[in-house]
C-alpha positions as CSV (number, residue, x, y, z in Angstrom):
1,X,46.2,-97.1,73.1
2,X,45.3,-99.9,75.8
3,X,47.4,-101.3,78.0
4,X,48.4,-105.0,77.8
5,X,49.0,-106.5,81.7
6,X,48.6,-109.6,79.8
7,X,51.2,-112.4,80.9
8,X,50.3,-115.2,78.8
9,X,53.1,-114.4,76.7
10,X,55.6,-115.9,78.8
11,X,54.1,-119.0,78.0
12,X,55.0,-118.7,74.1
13,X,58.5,-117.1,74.0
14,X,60.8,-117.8,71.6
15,X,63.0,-120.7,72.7
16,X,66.3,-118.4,72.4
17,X,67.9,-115.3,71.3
18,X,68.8,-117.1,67.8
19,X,65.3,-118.0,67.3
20,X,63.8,-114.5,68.2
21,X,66.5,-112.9,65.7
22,X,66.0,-115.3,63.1
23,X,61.8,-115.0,63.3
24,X,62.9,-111.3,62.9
25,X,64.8,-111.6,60.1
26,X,62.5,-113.5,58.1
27,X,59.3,-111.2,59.1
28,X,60.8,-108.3,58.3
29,X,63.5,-108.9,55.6
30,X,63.2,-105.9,53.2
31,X,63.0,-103.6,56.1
32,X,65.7,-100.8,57.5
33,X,67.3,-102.7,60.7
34,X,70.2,-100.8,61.4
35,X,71.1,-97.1,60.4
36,X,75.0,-96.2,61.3
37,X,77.5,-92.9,60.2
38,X,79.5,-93.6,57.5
39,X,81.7,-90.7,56.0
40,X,79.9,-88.0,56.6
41,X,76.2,-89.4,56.1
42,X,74.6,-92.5,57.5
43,X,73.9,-95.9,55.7
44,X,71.7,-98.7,56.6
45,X,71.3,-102.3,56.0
46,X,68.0,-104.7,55.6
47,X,67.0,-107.3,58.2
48,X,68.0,-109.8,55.6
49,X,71.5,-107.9,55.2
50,X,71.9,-108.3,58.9
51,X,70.8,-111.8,59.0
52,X,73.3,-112.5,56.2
53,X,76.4,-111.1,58.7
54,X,75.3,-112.4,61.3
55,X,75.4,-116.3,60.2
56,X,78.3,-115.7,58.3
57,X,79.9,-114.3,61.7
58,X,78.5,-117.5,63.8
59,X,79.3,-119.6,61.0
60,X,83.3,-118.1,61.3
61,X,82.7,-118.9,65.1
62,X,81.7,-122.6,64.4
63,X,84.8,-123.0,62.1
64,X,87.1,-121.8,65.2
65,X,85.5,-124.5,67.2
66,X,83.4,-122.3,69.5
67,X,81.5,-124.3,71.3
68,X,78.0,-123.5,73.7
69,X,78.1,-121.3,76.2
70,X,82.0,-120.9,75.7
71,X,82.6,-117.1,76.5
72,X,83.4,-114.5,73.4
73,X,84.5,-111.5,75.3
74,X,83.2,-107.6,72.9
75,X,86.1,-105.0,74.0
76,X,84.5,-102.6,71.6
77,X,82.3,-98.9,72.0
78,X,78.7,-99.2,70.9
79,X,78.7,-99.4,67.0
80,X,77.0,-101.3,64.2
81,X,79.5,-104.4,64.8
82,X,79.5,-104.6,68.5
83,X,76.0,-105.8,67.8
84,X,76.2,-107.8,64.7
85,X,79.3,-109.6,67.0
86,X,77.1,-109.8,69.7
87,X,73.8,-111.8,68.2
88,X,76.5,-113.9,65.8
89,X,77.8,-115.3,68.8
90,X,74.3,-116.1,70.5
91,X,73.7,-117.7,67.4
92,X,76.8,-120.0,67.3
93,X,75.1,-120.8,70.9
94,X,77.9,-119.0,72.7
95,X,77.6,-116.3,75.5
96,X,78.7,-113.0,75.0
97,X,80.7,-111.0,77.6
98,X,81.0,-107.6,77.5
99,X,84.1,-104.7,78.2
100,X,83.5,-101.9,78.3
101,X,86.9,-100.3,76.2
102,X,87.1,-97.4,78.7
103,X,87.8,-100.4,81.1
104,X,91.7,-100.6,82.0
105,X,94.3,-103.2,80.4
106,X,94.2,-105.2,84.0
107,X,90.9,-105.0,84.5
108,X,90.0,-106.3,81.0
109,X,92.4,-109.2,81.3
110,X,90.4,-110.1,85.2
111,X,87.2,-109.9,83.0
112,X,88.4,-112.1,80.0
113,X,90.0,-114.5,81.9
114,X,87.7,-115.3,85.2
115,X,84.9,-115.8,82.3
116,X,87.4,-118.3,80.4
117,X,87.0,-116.2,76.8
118,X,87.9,-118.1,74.2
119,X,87.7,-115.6,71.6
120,X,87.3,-112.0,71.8
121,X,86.3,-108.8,69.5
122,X,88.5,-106.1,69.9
123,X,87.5,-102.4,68.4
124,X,90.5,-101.4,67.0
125,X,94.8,-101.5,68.2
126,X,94.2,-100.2,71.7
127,X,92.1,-102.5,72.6
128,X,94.3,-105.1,70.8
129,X,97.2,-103.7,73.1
130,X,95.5,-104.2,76.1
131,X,95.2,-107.9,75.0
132,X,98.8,-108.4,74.0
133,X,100.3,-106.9,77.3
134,X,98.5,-110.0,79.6
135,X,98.5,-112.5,77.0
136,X,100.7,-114.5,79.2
137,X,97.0,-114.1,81.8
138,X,95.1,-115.5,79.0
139,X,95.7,-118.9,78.1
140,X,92.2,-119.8,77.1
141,X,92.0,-116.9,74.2
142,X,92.7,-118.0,70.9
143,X,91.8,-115.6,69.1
144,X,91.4,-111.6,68.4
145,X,88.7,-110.6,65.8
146,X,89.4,-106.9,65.2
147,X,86.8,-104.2,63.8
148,X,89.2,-101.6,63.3
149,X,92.7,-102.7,64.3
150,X,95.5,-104.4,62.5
151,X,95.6,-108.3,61.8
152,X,98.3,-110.1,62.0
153,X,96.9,-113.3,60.5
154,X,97.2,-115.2,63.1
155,X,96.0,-114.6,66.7
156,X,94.3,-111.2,65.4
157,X,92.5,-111.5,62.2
158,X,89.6,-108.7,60.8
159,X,86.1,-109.3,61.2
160,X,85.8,-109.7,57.5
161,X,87.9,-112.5,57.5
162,X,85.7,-114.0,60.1
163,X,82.7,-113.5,57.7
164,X,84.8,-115.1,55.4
165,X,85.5,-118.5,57.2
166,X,82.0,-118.6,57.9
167,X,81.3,-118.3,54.5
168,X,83.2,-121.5,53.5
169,X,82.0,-122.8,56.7
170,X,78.3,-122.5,55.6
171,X,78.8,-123.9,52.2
172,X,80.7,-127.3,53.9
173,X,77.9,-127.2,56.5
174,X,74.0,-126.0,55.0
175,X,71.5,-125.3,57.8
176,X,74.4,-125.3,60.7
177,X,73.0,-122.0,62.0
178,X,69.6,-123.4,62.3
179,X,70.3,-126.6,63.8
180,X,72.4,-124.4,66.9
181,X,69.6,-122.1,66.8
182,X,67.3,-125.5,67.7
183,X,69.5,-126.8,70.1
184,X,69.9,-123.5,72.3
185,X,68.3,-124.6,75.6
186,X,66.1,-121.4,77.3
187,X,68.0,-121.5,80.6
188,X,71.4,-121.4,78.4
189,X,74.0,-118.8,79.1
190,X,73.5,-116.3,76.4
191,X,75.6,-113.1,78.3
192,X,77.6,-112.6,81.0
193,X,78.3,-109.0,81.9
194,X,80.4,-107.5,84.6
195,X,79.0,-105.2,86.9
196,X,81.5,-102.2,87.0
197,X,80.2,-101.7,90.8
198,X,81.0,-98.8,92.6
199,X,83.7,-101.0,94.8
200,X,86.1,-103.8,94.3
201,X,86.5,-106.5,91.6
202,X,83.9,-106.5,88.9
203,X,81.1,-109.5,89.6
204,X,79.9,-111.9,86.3
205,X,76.1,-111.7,85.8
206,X,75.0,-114.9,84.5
207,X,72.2,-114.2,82.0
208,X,70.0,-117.1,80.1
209,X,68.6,-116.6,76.6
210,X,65.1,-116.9,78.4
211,X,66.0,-113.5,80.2
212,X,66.9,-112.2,77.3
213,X,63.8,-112.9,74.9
214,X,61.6,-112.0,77.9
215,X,63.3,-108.8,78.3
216,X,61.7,-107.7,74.6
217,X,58.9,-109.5,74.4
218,X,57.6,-108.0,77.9
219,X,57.6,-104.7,76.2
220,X,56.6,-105.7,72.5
221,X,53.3,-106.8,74.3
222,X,52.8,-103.4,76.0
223,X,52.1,-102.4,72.6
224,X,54.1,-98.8,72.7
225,X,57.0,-100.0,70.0
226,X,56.3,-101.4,66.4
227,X,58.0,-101.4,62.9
228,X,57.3,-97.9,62.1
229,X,59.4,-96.5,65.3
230,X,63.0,-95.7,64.8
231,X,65.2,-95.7,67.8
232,X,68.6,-94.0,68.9
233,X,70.9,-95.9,69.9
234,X,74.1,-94.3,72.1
235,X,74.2,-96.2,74.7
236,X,77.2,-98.4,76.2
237,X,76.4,-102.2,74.9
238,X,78.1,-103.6,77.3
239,X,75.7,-102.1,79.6
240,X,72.5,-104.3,80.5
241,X,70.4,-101.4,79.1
242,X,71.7,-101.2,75.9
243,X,71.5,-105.0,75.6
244,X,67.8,-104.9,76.3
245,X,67.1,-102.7,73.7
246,X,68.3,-104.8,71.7
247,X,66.1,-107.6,73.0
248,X,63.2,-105.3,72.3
249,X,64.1,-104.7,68.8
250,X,63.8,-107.9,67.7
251,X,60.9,-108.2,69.3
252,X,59.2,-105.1,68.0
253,X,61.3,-104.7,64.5
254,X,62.0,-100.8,64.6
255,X,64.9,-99.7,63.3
256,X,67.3,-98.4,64.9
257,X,70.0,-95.7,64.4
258,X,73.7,-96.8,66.0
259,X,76.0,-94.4,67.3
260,X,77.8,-94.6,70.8
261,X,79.6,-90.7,70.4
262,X,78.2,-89.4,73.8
263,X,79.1,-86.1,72.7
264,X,77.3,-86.7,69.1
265,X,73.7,-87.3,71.2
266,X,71.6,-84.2,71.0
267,X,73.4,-83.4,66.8
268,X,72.1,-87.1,65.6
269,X,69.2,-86.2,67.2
270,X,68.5,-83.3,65.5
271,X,69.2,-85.5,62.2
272,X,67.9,-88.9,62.5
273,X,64.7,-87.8,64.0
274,X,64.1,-90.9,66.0
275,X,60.4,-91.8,67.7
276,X,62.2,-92.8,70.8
277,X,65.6,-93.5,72.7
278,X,67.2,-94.7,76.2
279,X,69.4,-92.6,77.6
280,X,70.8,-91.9,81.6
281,X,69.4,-89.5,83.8
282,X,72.9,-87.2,83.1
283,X,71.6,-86.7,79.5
284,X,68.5,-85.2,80.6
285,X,70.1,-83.1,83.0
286,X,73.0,-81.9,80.5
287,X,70.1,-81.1,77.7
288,X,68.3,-79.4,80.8
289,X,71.1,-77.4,82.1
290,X,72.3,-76.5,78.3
291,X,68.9,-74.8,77.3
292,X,68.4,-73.4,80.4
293,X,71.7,-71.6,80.7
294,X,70.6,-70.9,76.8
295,X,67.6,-68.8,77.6
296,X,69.4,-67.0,80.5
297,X,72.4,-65.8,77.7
298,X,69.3,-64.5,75.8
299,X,68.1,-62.2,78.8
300,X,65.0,-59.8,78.4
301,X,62.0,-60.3,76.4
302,X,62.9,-63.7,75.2
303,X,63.7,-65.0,78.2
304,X,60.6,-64.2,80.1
305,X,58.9,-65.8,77.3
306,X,60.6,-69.1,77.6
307,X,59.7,-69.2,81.7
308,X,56.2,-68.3,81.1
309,X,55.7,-70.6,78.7
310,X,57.4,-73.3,81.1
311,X,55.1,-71.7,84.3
312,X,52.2,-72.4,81.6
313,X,53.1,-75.6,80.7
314,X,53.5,-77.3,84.1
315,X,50.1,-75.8,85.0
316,X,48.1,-77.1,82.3
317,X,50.3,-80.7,82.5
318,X,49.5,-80.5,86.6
319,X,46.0,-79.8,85.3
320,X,45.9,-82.7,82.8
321,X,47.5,-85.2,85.6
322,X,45.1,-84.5,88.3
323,X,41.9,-84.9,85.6
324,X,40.6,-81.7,86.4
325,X,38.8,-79.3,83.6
326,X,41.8,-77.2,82.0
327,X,40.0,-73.6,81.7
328,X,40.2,-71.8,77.6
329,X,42.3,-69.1,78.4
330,X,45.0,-71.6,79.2
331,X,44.0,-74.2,76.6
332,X,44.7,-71.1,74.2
333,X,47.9,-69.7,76.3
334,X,49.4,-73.5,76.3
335,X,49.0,-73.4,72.3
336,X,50.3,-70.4,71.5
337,X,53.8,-71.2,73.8
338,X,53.8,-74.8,72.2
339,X,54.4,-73.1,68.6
340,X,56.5,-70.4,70.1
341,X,58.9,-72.1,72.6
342,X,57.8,-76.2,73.1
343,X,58.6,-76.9,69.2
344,X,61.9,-75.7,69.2
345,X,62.8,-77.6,72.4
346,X,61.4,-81.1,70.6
347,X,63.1,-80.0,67.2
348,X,66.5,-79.8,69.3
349,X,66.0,-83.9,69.1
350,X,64.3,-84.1,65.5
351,X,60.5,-83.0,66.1
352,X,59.4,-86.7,66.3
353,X,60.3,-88.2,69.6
354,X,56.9,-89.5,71.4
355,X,58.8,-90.6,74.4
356,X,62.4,-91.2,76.1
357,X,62.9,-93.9,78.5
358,X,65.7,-92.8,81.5
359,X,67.2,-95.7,83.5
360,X,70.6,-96.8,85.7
361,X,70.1,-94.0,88.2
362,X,67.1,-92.2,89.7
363,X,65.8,-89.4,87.4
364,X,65.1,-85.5,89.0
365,X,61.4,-85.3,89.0
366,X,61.2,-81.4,88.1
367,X,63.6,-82.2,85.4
368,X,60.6,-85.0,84.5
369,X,58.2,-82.7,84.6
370,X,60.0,-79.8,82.6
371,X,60.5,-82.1,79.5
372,X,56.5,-83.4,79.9
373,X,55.4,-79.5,80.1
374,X,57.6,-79.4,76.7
375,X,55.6,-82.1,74.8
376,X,58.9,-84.8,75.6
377,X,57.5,-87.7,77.5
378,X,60.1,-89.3,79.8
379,X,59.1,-93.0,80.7
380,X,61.5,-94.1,84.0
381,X,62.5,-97.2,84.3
382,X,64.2,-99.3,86.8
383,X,66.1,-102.3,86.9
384,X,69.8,-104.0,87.4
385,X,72.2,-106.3,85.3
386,X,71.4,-109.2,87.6
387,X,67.6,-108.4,86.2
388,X,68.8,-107.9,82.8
389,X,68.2,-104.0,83.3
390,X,64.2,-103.9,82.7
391,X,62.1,-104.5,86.2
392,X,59.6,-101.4,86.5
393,X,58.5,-99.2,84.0
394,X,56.4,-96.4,83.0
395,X,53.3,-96.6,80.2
396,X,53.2,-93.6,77.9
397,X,49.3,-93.8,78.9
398,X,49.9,-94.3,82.6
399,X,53.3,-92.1,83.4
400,X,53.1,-91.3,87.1
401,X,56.6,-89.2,87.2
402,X,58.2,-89.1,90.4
403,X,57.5,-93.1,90.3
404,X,59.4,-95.9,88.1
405,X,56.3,-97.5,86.6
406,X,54.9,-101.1,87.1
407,X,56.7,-104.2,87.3
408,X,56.8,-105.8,83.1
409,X,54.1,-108.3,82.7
410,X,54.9,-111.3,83.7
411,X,57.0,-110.6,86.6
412,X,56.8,-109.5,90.3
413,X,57.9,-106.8,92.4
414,X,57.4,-106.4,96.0
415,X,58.8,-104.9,99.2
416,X,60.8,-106.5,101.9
417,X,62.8,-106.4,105.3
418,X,63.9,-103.1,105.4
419,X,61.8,-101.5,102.9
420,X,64.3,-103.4,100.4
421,X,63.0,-103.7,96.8
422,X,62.6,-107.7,95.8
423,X,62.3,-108.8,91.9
424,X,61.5,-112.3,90.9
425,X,60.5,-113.6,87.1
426,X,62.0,-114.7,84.2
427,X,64.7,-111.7,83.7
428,X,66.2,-113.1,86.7
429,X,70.0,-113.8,86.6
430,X,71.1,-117.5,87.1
431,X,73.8,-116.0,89.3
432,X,77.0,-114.1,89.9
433,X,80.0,-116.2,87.7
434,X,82.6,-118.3,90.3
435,X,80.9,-116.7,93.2
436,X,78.3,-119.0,95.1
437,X,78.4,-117.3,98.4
438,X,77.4,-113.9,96.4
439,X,74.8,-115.6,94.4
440,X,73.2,-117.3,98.2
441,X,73.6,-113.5,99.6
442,X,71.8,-111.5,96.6
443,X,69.3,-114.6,95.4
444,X,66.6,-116.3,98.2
445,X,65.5,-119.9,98.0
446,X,62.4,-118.6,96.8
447,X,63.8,-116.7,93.4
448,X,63.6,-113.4,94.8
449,X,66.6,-111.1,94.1
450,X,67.4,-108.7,97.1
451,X,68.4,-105.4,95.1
452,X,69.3,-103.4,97.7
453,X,67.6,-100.8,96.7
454,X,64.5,-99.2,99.3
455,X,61.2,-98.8,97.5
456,X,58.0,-98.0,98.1
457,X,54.9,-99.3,96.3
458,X,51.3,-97.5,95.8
459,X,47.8,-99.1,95.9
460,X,48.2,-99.5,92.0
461,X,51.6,-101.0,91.8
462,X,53.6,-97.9,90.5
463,X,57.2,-98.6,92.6
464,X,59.0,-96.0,93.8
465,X,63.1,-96.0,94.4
466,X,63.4,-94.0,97.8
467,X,67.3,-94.6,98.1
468,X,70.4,-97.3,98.1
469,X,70.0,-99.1,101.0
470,X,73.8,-98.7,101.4
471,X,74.2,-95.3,100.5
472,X,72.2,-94.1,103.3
473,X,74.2,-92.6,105.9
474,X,73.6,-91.6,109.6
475,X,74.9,-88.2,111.0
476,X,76.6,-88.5,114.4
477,X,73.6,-86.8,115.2
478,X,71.6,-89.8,114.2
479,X,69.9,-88.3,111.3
480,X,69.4,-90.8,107.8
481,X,70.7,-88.9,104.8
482,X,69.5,-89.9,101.8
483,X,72.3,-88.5,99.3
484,X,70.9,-88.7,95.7
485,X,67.7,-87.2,96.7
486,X,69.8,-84.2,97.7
487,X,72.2,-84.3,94.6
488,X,69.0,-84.6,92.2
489,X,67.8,-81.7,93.9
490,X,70.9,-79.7,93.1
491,X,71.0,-80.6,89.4
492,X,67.7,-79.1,89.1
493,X,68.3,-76.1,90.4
494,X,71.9,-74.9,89.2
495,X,72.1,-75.9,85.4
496,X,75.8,-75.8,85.7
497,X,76.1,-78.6,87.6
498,X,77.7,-81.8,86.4
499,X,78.2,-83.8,89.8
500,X,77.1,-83.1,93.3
501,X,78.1,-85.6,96.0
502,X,77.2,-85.5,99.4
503,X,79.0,-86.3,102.5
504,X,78.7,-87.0,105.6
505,X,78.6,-90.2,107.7
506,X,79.0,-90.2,111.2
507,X,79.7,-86.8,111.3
508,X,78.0,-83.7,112.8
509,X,76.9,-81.8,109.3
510,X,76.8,-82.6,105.6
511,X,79.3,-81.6,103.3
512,X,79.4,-81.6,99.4
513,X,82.1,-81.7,96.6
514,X,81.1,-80.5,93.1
515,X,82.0,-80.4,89.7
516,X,80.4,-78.0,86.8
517,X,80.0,-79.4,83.3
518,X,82.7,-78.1,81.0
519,X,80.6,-77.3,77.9
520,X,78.1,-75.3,80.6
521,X,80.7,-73.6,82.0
522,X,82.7,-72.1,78.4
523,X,78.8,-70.7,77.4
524,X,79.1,-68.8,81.3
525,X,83.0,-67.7,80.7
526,X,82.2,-66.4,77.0
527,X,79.4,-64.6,78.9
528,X,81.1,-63.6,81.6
529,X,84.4,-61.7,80.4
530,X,86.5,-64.9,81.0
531,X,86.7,-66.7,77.5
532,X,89.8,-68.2,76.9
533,X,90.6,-68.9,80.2
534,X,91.3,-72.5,81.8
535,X,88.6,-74.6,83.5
536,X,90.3,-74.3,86.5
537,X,90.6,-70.9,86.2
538,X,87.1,-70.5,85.7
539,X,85.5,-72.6,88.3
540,X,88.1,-71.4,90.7
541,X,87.2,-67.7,90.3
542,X,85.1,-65.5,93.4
543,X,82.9,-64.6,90.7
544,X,81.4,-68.6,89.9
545,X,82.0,-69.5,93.7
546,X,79.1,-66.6,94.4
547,X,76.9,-67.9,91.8
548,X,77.6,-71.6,93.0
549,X,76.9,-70.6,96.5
550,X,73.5,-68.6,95.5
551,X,72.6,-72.3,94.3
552,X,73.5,-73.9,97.2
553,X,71.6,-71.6,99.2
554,X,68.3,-71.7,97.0
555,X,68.8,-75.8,97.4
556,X,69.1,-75.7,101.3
557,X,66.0,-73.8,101.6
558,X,64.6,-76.7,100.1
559,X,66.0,-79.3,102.7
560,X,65.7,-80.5,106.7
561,X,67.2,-78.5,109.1
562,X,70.2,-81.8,109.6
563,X,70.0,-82.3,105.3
564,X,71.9,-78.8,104.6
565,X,74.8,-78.3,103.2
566,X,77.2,-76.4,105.8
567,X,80.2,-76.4,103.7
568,X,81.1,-77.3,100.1
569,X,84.0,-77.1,97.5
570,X,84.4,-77.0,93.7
571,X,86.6,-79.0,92.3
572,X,89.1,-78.3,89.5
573,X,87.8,-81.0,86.8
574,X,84.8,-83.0,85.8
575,X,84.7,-86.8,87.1
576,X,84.7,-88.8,84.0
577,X,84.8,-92.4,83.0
578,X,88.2,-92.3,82.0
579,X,89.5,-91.0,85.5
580,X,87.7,-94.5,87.1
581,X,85.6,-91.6,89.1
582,X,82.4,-92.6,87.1
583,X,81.2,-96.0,85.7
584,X,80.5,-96.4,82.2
585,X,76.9,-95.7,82.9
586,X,77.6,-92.2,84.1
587,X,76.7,-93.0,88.1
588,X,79.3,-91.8,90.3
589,X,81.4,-94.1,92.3
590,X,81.0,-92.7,95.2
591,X,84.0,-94.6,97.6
592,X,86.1,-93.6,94.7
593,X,85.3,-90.4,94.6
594,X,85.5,-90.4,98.6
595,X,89.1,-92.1,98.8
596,X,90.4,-89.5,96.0
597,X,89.3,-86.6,98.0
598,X,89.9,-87.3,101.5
599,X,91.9,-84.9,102.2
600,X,89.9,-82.3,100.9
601,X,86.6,-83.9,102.9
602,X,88.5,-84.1,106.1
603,X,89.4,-80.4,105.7
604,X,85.6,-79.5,105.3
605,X,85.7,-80.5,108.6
606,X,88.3,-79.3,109.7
């Protein structure tokens, strides 16, 4: 398949978000859009049936008196409605802002009300609830439309009966939509989305309808996505990733299949049998970890079949990389192990996926290759929400793992003071909402956006992440640490591992905390003589602080001299969204995580 480094595109985009989705819609009416559980199968509606709901939905907007680029706050997980809400109120020429519904009741009322929401979706009553206890914080919202929660008929109504206003809405007004759809200006708000940051008060990205379109029409011209693909969709909408799939969609017209159960992933998988899917590095490493820790249950003949196989693959994919002859006797070896072992690692996620895309944190590269030696192509990415999420990424005909791909057509990427990564194009934000001295910090006078990040780029453009600026640390040894290149490292080596965070600023040694992955660790305490026992109980026995430390000694053999880990401690519980330990996007938050565990850190030290 060539590949397109064609930018003429972003001459020709579609004015807006409403336009793009209504060019969609009428290109590929009778075909499958969405795909979504229902009962105990799955059901799907046409792009004209979407179409349909969503004008209806902007039409019930209209009649509330939404006007554009008022704010329409989505408290809701990722489901079939969060995005049929989220492109009817683009095309009633308002500007989504997403909530993530793991987010807190006072949080959620900072979001709603420094963005001014007028009107908000809410999932179901405890979202609702969350509303209702700071309605006295709101005094722009007007109104609740609810998915799943109870009505009252006046300040919460059902989304139905927001269809249903738009219906009557439609019939007083013919052509409404279209004649919004017209006036939606390029630069025009379409979504603002809080950064959940890893510190402080959550930041409004301001993001235009220009960034948007570009977004999917900077990978629909990369030619690697069309109308026979089906994607997966899981992950958070209210994240900038999920949102740009979404741009891509309409740009491409696959279908996609809509279900944001993180715990559901690898099972709809297995049943929808999607071409493709986004997902976070920590999916990779939990399907990793899980069939890995799999093969070792097995033990003797089987096992030493599956790490052959692996030894073989990565040869012959080694092989294949550096364009050098690949000799018969592993051409034929390499066949043989993808019908015994490689096909029942792809089946695992339906047989039919031709290539993952990872993004929001930096992605292990053995873990990389160990999925390419098994026929699963991982494309990484890299981006940020003030980038609308898509800056670099990898070609399925020009992967360079290790490496985060090229900048999209169209756009620009290039190194700065410090080694910082710079971005500047259209998927640019317009700034940080109510914060002008934040926007003059983070955007230059030339439209570069300072990411923070440090990068490195090759002779051919491929960009590689080499840390977070402000993550780096210094040893009171004067030694930089580089912590996630350590923690990947760990998470590639033990396949227990859920979190591994390193310590150690201005101190004489590096510490680490960790936490084992819960499903990982019932497979080792069925195995192990301990079933039925307590997580803490488990993690907290001699018997998994051996194995933990045999890990920690395999990884420090791998490190600097001043990189090692001198001490460590396992803790009693996974970090989870839910404790405010991760973000929804399943990175760490790291100062969090730091101020929780002082005492504990300190005592490392000690």
């Amino acid at each position: 398949m060539p590949i397109n480094h064609d930018t003429t595109f972003v001459e020709n985009l579609p004015r807006n978000v409403a336009v793009q989705f209504h060019d969609r819609v009428a290109k590929s009416s009778a075909h499958e859009a969405y795909r979504y559980p229902k009962g105990d199968g799955w059901e799907s509606i046409t792009w004209k049936q979407t179409g349909e709901r969503v004008d209806a939905i902007a039409a019930g907007l209209l009649s509330l008196g939404l006007e554009p680029e008022q704010r329409v706050g989505i408290a809701s997980s990722t489901r079939v409605e969060w995005i049929l809400a989220d492109l009817g109120v683009m095309c009633a020429a308002g500007a989504t802002t997403t909530v993530y519904p793991s987010t807190n009741a006072d949080d959620t009322a900072y979001i709603l009300g420094d963005a001014d929401c007028r009107f908000v979706f809410a999932e179901d009553d405890d979202q609702i609830a969350k509303l209702v206890s700071h309605r006295n914080e709101l005094p722009h919202l007007d109104k609740i439309i609810t998915f799943d929660g109870k009505a009252d008929g006046d300040w919460v109504i059902s989304l139905d009966d927001l269809a249903a206003l738009g219906a009557t809405y439609l019939a007083e007004h013919p052509g409404v939509i279209a004649e919004k759809a017209a006036a939606i200006e390029p630069d025009q708000l379409s979504t603002l989305i809080y950064t959940s940051g890893t510190t402080g008060r959550p930041k409004g990205v301001r993001l235009s309808h220009k960034s948007s379109v570009y977004e999917g029409e900077a990978i629909a011209v990369q030619n690697i996505l069309d109308e026979s693909d089906l994607q997966f969709l899981w992950l958070p909408m209210s994240h900038s990733f999920g949102k740009v799939l979404l741009s891509a969609q309409m740009a491409c017209g696959f279908a996609t299949a809509v279900d944001g159960r993180v715990e559901k992933i690898v099972d709809n998988c297995a049943e929808v049998k999607p071409t493709f899917m986004g997902a976070a590095p920590r999916i990779f490493e939990k399907a990793y970890g899980r069939i890995q820790t799999m093969q070792a249950a097995e033990g003797g003949a089987k096992e030493k079949l599956f790490h052959k196989a692996f030894a073989t693959g990565l040869k012959y994919e080694q092989l294949k990389r550096e364009g050098k002859p690949i000799p018969v006797g592993l051409k034929l070896q390499h066949g043989l192990f993808d019908k015994l072992v490689f096909s029942k690692v792809r089946a695992r996620f339906g047989g039919r996926v031709r290539f993952f895309i990872s993004g929001s944190a930096a992605l292990n590269r053995e873990i990389a290759e160990w999925f390419n030696a098994a026929g699963i192509v991982i494309l990484e990415g890299y981006g940020m929400t003030e980038n609308f999420a898509g800056a670099t990424v990898n070609h399925p005909d020009e992967n360079r793992i290790g490496t985060v791909g090229r900048a999209l057509p169209g756009s620009e990427v290039r190194i700065g003071d410090g080694d910082e990564v710079l971005l500047r194009g259209p998927h640019v934000m317009g700034g940080y909402h109510n914060l002008p001295e934040e926007t003059a910090r983070t955007l230059d006078s030339e439209g570069w956006l300072h990411t923070g990040d440090k990068g490195a780029l090759d002779d051919d453009g491929f960009l590689t992440i080499t840390g977070r600026i402000k993550e780096l640390f210094k040893t009171s040894g004067g030694k930089y640490i580089a912590p996630p290149a350590i923690e990947s490292k760990f998470k590639a080596i033990c396949p227990y591992a859920s979190q591994f965070m390193v310590f150690g600023a201005e101190r004489n040694y590096v510490i680490a905390l960790i936490a084992l992955d819960p499903d990982a660790m019932a497979g080792w305490a069925t195995e192990n003589g301990m079933e039925g026992s307590s997580y803490t109980e488990v993690v907290q026995s001699e018997k998994v602080k051996a194995m933990v430390g045999d890990y920690v000694d395999q990884l420090n053999a791998k490190l600097n001299r001043w990189e090692t880990i001198k001490k460590w401690e396992l803790l009693d519980h996974d970090l989870t969204i839910e404790s405010g330990e991760l973000t929804p996007s399943m990175k760490v938050k790291r100062s969090v995580v730091e101020g929780n565990y002082k005492g504990l850190i300190d005592g490392l030290y000690a």
